[in-house]
FILUMKOL-546651 format. One record per residue (C-alpha): x, y, z; residue in one letter; residue number from 1. Coordinates in Angstrom, 2 decimals. Layout:
FILUMKOL-546651
<node east="X" north="Y" up="Z" loti="A" loza="NUM"/>
...
//
This chain:
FILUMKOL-546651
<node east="-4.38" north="14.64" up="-1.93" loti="X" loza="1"/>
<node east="-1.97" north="12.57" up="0.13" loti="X" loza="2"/>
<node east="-1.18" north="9.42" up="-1.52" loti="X" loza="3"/>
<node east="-1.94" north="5.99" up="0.28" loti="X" loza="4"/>
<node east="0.96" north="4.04" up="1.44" loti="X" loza="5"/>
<node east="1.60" north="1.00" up="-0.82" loti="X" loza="6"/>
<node east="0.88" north="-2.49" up="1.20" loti="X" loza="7"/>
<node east="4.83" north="-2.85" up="1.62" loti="X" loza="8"/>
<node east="5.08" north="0.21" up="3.75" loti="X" loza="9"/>
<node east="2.10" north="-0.57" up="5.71" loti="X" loza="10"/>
<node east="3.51" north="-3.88" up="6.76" loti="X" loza="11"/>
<node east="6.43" north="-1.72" up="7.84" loti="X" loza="12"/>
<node east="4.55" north="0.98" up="9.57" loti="X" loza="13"/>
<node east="4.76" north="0.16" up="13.07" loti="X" loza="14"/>
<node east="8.85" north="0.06" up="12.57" loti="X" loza="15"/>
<node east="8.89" north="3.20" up="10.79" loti="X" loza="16"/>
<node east="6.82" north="5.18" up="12.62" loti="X" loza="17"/>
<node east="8.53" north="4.13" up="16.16" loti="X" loza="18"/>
<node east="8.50" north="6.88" up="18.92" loti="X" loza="19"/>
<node east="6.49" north="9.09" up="17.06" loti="X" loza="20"/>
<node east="3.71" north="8.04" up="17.26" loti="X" loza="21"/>
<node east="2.96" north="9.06" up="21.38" loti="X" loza="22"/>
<node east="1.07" north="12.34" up="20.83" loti="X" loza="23"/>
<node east="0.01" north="11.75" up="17.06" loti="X" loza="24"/>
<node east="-3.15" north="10.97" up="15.20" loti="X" loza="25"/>
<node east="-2.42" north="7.54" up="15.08" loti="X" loza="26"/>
<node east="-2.61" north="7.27" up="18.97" loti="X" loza="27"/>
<node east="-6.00" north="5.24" up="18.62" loti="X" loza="28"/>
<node east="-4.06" north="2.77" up="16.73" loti="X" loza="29"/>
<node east="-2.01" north="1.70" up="19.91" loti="X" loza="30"/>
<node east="-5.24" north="1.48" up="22.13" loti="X" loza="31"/>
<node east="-6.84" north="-0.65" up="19.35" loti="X" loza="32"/>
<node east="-7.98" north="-3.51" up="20.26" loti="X" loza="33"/>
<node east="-8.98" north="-2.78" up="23.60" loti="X" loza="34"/>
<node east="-11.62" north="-5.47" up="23.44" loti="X" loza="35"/>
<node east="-12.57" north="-7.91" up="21.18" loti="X" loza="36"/>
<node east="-13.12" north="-8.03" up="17.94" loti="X" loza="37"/>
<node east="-15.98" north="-8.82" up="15.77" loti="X" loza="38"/>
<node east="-16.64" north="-10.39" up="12.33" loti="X" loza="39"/>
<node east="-19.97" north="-10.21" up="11.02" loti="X" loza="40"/>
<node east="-20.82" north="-12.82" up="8.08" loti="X" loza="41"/>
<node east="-23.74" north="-11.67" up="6.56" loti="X" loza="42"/>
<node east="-24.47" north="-15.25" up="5.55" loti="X" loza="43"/>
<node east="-25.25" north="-18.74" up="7.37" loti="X" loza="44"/>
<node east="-21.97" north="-20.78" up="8.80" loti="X" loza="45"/>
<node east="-20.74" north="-23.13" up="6.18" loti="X" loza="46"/>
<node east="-20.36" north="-20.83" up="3.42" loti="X" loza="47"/>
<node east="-17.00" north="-19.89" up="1.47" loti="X" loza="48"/>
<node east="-17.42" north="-16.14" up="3.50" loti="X" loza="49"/>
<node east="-17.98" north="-17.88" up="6.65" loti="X" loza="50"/>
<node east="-15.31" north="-20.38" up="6.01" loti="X" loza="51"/>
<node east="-12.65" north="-17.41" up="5.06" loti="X" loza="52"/>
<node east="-13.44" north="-15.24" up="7.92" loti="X" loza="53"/>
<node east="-12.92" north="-17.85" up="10.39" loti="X" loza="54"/>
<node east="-9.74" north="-18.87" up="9.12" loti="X" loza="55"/>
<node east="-8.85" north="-15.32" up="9.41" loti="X" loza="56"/>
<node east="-9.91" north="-14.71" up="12.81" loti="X" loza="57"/>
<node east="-7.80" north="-17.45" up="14.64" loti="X" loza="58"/>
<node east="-4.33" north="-15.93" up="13.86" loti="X" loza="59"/>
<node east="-5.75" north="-12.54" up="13.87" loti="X" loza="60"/>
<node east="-6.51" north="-13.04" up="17.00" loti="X" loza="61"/>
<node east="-3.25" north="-13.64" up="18.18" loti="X" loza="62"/>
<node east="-1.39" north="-10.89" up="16.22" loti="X" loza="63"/>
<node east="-4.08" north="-8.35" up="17.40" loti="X" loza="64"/>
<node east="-3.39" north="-9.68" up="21.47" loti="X" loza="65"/>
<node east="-7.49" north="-9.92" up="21.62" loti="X" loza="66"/>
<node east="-9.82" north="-12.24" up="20.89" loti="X" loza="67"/>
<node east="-11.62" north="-12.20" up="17.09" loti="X" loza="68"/>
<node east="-15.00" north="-14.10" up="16.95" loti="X" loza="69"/>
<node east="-17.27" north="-14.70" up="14.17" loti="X" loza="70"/>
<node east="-21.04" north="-13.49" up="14.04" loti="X" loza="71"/>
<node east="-23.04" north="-14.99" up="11.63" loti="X" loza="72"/>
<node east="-25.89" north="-12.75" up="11.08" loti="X" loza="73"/>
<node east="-28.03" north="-13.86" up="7.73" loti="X" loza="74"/>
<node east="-31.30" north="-12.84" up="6.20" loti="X" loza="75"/>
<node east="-31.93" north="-10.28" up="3.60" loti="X" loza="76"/>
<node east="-29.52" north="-10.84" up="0.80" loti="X" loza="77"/>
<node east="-26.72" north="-9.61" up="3.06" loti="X" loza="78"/>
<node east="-28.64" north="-6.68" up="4.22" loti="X" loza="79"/>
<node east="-29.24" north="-7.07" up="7.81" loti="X" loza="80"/>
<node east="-25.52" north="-8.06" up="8.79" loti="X" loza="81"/>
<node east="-24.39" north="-5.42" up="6.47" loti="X" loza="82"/>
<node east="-27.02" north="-2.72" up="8.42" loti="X" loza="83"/>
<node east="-25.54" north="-4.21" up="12.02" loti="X" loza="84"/>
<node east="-22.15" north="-3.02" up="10.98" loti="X" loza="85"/>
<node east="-23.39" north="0.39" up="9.53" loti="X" loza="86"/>
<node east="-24.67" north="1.19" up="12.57" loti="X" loza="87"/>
<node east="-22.23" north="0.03" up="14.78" loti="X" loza="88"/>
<node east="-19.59" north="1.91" up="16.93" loti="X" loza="89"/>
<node east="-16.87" north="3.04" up="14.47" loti="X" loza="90"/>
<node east="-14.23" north="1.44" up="16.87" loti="X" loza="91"/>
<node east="-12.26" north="-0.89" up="14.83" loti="X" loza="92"/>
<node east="-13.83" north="-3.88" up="16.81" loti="X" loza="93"/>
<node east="-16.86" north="-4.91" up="14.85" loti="X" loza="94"/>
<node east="-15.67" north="-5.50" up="11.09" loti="X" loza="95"/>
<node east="-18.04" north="-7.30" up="8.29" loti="X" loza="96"/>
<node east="-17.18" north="-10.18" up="5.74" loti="X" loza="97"/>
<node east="-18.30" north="-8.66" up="2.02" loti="X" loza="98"/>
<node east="-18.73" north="-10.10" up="-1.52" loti="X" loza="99"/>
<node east="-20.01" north="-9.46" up="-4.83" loti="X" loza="100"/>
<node east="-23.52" north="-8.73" up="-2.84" loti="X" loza="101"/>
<node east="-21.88" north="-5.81" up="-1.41" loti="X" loza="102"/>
<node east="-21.32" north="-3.61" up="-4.62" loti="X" loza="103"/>
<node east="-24.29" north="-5.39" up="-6.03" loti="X" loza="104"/>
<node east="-27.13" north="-4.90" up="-4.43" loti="X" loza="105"/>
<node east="-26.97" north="-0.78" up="-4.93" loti="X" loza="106"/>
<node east="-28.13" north="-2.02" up="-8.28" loti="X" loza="107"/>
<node east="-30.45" north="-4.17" up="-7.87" loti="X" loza="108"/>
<node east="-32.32" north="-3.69" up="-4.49" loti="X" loza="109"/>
<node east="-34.22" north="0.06" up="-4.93" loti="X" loza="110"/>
<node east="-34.53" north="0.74" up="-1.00" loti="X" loza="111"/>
<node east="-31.31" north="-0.30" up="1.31" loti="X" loza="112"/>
<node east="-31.03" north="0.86" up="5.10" loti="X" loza="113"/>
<node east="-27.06" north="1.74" up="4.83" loti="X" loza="114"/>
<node east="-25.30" north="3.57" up="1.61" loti="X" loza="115"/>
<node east="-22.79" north="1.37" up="0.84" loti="X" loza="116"/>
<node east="-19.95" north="3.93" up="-0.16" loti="X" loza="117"/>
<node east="-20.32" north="6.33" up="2.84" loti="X" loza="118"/>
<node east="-21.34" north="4.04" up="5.57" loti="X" loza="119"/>
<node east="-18.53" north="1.57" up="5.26" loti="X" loza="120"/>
<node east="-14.18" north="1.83" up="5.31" loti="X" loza="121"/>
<node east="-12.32" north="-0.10" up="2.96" loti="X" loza="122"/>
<node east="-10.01" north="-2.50" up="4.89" loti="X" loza="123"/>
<node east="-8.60" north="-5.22" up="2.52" loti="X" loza="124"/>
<node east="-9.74" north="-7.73" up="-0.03" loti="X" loza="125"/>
<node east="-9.46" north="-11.22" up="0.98" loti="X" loza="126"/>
<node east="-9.76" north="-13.40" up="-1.48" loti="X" loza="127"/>
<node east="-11.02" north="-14.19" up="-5.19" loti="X" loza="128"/>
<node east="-11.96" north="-16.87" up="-7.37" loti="X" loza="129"/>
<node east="-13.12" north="-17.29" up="-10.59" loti="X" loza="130"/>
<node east="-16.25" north="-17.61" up="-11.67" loti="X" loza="131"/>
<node east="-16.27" north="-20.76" up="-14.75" loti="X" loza="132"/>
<node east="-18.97" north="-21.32" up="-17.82" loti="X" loza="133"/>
<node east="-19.60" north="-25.01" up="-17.49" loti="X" loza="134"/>
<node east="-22.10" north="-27.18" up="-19.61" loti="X" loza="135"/>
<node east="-22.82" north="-30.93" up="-19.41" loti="X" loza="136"/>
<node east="-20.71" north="-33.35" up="-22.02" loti="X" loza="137"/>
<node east="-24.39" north="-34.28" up="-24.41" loti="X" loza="138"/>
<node east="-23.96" north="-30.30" up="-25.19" loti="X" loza="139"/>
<node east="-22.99" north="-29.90" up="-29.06" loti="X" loza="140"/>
<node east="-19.85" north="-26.94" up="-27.26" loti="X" loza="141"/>
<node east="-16.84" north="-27.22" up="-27.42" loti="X" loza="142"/>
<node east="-15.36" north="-23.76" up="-26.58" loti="X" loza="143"/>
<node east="-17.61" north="-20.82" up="-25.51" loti="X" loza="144"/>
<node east="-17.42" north="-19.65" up="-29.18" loti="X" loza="145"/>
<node east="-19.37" north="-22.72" up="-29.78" loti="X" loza="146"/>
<node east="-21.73" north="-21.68" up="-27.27" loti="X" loza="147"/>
<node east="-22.18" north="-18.02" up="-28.15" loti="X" loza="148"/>
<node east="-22.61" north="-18.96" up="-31.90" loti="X" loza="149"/>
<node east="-25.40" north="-22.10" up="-31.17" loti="X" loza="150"/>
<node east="-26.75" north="-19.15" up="-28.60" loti="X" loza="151"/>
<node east="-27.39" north="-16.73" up="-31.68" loti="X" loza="152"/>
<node east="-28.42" north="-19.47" up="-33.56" loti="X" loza="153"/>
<node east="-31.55" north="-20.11" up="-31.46" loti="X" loza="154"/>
<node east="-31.96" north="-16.90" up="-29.16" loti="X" loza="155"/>
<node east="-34.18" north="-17.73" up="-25.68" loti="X" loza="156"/>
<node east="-33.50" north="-21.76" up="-26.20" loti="X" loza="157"/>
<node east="-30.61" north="-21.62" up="-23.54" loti="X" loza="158"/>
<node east="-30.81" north="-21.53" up="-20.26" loti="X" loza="159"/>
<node east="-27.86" north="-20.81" up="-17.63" loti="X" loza="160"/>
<node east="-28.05" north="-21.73" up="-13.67" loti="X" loza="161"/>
<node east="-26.74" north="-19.93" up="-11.06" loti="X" loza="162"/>
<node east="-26.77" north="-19.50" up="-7.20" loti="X" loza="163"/>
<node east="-29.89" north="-17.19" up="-7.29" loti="X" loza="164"/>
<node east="-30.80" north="-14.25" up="-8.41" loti="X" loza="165"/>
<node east="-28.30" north="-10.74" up="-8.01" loti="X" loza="166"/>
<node east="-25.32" north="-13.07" up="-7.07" loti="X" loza="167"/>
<node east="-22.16" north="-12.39" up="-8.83" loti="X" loza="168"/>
<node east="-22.82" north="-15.11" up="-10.87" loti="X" loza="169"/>
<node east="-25.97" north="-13.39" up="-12.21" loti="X" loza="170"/>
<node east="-24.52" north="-10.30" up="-12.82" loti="X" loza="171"/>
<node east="-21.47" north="-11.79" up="-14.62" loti="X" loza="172"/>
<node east="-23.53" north="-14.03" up="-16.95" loti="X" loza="173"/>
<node east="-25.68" north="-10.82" up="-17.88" loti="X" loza="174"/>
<node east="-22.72" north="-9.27" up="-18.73" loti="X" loza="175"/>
<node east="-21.65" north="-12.12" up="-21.04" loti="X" loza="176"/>
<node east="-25.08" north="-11.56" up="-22.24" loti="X" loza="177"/>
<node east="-24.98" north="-8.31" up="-23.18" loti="X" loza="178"/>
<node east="-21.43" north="-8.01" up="-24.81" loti="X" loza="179"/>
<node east="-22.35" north="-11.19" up="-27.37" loti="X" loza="180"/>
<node east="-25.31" north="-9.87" up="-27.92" loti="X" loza="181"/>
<node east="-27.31" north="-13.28" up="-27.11" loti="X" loza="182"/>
<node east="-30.39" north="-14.51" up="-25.31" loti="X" loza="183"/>
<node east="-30.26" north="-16.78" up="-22.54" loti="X" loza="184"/>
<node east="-32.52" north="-17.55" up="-20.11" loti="X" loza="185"/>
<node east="-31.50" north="-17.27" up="-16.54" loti="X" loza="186"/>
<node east="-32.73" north="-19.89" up="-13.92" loti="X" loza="187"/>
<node east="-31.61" north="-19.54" up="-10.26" loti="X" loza="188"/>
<node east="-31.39" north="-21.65" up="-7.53" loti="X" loza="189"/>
<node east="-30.87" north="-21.43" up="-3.97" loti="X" loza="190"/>
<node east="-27.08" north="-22.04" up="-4.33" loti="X" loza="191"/>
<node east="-24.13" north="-23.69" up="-6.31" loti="X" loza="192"/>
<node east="-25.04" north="-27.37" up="-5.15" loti="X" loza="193"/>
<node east="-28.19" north="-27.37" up="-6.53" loti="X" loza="194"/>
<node east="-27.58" north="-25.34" up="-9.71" loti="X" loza="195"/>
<node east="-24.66" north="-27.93" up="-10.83" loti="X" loza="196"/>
<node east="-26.90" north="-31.04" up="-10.33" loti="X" loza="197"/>
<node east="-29.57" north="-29.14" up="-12.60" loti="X" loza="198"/>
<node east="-26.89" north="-28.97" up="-15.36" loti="X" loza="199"/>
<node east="-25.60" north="-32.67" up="-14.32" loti="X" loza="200"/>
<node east="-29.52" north="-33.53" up="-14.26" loti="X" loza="201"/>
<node east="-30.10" north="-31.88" up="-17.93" loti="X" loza="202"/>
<node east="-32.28" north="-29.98" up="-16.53" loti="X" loza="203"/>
<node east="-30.51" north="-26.52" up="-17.57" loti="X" loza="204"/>
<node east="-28.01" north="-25.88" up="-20.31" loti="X" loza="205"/>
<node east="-25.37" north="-24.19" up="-19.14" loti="X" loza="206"/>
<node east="-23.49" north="-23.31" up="-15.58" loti="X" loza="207"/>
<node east="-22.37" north="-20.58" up="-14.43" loti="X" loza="208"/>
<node east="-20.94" north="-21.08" up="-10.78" loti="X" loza="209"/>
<node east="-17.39" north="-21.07" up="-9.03" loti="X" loza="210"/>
<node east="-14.85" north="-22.66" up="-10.03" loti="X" loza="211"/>
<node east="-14.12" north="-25.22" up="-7.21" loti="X" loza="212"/>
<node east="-18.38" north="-26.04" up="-7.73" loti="X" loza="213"/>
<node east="-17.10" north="-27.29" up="-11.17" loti="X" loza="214"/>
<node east="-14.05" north="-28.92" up="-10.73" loti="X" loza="215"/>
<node east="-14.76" north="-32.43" up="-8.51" loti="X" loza="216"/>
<node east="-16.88" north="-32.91" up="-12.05" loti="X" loza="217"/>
<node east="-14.95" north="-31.66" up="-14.94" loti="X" loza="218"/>
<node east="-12.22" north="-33.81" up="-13.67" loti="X" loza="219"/>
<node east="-14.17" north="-36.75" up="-14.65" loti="X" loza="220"/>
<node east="-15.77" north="-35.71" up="-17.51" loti="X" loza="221"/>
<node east="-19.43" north="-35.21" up="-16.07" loti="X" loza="222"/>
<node east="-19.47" north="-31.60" up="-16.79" loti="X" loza="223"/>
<node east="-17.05" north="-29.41" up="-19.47" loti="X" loza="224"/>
<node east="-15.61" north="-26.06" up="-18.57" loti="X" loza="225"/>
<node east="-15.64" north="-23.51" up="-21.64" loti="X" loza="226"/>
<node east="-14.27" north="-20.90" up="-20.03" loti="X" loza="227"/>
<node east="-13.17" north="-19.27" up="-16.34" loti="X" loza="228"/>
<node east="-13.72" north="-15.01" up="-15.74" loti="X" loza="229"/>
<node east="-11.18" north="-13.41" up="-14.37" loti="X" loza="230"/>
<node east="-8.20" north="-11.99" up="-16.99" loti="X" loza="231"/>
<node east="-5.75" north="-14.63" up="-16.07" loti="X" loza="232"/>
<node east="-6.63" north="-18.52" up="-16.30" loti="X" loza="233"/>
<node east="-7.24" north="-20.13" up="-13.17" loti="X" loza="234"/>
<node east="-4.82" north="-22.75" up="-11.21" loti="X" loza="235"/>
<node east="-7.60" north="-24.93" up="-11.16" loti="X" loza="236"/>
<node east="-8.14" north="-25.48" up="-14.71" loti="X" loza="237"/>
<node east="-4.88" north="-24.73" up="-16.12" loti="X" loza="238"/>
<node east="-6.40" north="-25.48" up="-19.73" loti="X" loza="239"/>
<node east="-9.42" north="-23.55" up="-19.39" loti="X" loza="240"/>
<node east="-9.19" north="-19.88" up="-21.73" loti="X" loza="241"/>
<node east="-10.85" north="-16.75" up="-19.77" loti="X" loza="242"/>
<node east="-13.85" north="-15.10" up="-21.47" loti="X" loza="243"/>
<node east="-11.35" north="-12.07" up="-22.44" loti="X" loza="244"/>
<node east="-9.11" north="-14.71" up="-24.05" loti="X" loza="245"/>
<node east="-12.01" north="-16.20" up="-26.67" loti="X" loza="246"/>
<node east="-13.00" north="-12.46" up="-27.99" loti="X" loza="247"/>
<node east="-14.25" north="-10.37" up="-25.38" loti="X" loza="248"/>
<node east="-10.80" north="-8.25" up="-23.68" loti="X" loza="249"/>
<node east="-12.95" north="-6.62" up="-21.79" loti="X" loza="250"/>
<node east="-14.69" north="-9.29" up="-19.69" loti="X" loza="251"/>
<node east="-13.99" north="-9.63" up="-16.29" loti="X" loza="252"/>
<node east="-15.60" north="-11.16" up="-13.69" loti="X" loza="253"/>
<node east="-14.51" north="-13.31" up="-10.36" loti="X" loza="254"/>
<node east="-16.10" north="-14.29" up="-6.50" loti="X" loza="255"/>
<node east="-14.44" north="-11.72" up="-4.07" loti="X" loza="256"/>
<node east="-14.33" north="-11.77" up="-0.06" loti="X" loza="257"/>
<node east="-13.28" north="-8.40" up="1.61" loti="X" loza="258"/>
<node east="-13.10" north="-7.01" up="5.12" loti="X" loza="259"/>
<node east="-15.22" north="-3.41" up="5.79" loti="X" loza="260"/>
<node east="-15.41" north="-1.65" up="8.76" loti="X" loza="261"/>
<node east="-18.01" north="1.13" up="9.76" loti="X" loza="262"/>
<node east="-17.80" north="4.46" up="7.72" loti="X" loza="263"/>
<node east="-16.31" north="6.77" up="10.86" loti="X" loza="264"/>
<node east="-14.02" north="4.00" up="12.04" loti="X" loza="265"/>
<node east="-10.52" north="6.40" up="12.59" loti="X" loza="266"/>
<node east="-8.26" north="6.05" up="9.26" loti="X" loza="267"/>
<node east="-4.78" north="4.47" up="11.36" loti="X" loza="268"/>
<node east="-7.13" north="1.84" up="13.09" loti="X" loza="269"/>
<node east="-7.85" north="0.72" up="9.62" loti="X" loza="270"/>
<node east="-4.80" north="0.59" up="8.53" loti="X" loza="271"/>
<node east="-3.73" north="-1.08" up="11.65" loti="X" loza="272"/>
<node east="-6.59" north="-3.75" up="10.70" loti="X" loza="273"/>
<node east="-5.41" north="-4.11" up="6.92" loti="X" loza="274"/>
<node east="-1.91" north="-4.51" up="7.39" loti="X" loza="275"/>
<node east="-2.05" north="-7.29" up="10.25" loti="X" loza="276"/>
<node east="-4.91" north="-9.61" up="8.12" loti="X" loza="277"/>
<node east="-2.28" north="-9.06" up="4.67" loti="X" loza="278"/>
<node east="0.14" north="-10.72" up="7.25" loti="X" loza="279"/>
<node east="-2.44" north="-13.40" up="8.04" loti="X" loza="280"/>
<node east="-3.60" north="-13.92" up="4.34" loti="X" loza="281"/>
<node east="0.13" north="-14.79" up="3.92" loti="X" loza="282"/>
<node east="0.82" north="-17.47" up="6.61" loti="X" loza="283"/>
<node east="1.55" north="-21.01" up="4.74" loti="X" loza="284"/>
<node east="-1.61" north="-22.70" up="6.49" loti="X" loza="285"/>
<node east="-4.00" north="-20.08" up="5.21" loti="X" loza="286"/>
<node east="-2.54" north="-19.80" up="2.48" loti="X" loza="287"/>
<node east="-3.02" north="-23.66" up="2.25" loti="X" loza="288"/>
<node east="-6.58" north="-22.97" up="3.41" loti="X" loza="289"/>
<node east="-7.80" north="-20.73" up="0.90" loti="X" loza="290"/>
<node east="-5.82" north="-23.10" up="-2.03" loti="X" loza="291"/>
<node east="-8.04" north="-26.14" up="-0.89" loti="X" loza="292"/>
<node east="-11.09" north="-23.54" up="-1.87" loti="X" loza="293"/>
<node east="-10.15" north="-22.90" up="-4.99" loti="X" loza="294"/>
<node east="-9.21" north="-19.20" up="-3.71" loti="X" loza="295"/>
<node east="-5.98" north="-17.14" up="-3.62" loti="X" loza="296"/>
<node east="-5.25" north="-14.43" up="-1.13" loti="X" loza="297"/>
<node east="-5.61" north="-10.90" up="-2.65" loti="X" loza="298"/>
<node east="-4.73" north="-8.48" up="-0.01" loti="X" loza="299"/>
<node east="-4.98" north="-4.81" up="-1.08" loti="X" loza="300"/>
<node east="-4.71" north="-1.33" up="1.52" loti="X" loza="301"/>
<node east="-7.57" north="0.22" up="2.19" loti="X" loza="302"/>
<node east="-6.84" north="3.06" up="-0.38" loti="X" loza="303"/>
<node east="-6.76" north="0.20" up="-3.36" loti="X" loza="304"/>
<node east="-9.90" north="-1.84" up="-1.92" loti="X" loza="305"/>
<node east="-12.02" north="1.29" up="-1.95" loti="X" loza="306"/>
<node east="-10.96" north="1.60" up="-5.73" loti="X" loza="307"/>
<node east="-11.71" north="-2.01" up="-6.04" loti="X" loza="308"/>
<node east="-15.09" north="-1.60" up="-4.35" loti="X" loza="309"/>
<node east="-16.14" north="1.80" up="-6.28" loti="X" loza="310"/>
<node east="-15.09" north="-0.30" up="-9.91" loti="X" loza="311"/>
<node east="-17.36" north="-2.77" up="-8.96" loti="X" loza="312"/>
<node east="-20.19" north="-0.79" up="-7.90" loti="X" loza="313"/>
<node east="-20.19" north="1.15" up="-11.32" loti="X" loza="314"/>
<node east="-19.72" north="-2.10" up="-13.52" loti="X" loza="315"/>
<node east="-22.68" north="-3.21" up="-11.83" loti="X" loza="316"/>
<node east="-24.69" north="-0.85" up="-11.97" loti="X" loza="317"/>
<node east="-24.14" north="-0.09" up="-15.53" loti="X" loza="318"/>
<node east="-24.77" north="-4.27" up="-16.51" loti="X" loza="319"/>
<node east="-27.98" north="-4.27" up="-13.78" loti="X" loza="320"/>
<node east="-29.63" north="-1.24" up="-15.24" loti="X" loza="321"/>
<node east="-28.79" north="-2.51" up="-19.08" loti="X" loza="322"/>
<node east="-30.26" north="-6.23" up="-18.02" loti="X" loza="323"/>
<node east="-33.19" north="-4.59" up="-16.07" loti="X" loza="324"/>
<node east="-32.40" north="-6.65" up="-12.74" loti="X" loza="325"/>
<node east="-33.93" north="-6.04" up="-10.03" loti="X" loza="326"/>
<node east="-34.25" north="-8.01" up="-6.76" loti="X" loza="327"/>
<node east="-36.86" north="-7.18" up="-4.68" loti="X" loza="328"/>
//
């Protein structure tokens, strides 16, 4: 099998290739664009996706020579802007924001109108950010040991808030779940806002949201951080462990933004796409943009973000069929 390019030599592509490319396959790759340029946000305009993709689009816009608009097409848990791009021409110029959702609802939705690994190309991941374990300050935690152990010592007393049901969050909390072995009852909201004031409220025991949701309030002591998901700590809360740090290696978990493009969509136009947004995602004011999120740029080629995407559609799966969630 012929190995992928690493994301250094696809920056350098264009140079490298020079002359020859007149006559090869990657002719479509100098008639892309030829007209502009699409991003579909399967969610309403506001969000962190929506936010990300249009921050993209500006100097994508100018690198690509055509213009790069944002579509925001919610409704469905993802599914009908996800569907649009399915079924749209394999061109290059209609592209779709994706999270979590994306490798998560396989799992947990039994019927979807697209199949996620064969109707969509890999193009690059975005961004990430952790997810954090937050409770409010009257909580008798300290650490998430603490909370584990009081957890085990009264199984189903706990509850845990999140965004809503089959979000990242969800899934990453059930995985917590089922590697301490402990029983805590999940209660969703309809997003981060109103999950945090439930915890600020009292009226749930422990948070489990991003962690820029978390960090106007731990910074002045109205809600405590126990511990953030990905492997590495987060720049946010410098002194905050990660779940693999307090006993569990194997934990990982974080809010991810990629860039898809429809299944057939020719191999060089795709690499055309992921190697001018990795030159976007490192520009000072995006980068800027992104920091004020709470998110750092994570740009992969398309042959790593399909790894990425098929990891996360088997750790999923496996924690969605164990937990018995489904989302109907």
């Amino acid at each position: 099998m012929r190995r992928a390019p690493s994301f250094a030599a696809l920056i350098s592509l264009p140079l490298a290739i020079g002359p020859t490319l007149a006559g090869s396959g990657l002719a479509s790759a100098q008639s892309f664009p030829s007209k502009q340029v699409r991003i579909v946000v399967p969610f309403p305009a506001g969000g962190t996706g929506d936010v990300v993709a249009r921050m993209v689009a500006a100097p994508l816009s100018k690198s690509l020579g055509q213009p790069v608009i944002v579509d925001n097409r919610a409704g469905g848990g993802t599914v009908i802007g996800t569907e649009l791009v399915a079924r749209s021409a394999p061109d290059g110029h209609t592209l779709l924001t994706v999270f979590n959702s994306f490798t998560i609802n396989p799992a947990v939705r039994p019927k979807l109108p697209y199949d996620t690994e064969k109707d969509f190309a890999a193009v690059t991941l975005l961004a990430q950010v952790p997810f954090v374990y937050a409770v409010h300050p009257s909580l008798p935690v300290k650490s998430l040991k603490d909370l584990v152990a009081l957890a085990r010592a009264k199984p189903g007393a706990l509850t845990y808030a999140t965004p809503g049901p089959g979000t990242g969050q969800h899934l990453a909390a059930e995985m917590l779940k089922l590697m301490a072995g402990i029983d805590i009852t999940h209660i969703p909201y309809q997003g981060a806002a109103p999950a945090v004031t439930a915890v600020l409220g009292g009226h749930t025991t422990v948070l489990v949201v991003n962690v820029s949701d978390v960090t106007p309030y731990s910074s002045v002591g109205r809600l405590r951080p126990l511990a953030v998901t990905t492997r590495e700590r987060s720049a946010a809360m410098k002194d905050v462990p990660s779940v693999a740090e307090v006993g569990f290696p194997e934990y990982e978990s974080a809010l991810w933004v990629g860039l898809v493009a429809p299944g057939a969509t020719p191999k060089d136009t795709v690499a055309r796409l992921s190697t001018e947004v990795g030159r976007v995602l490192q520009l000072p004011d995006v980068v800027a943009g992104l920091d004020k999120l709470g998110l750092s740029g994570a740009p992969r080629t398309p042959e790593q973000f399909t790894a990425f995407i098929r990891d996360e559609l088997r750790r999923n799966e496996s924690t969605a069929r164990k937990a018995n969630i489904r989302v109907e």
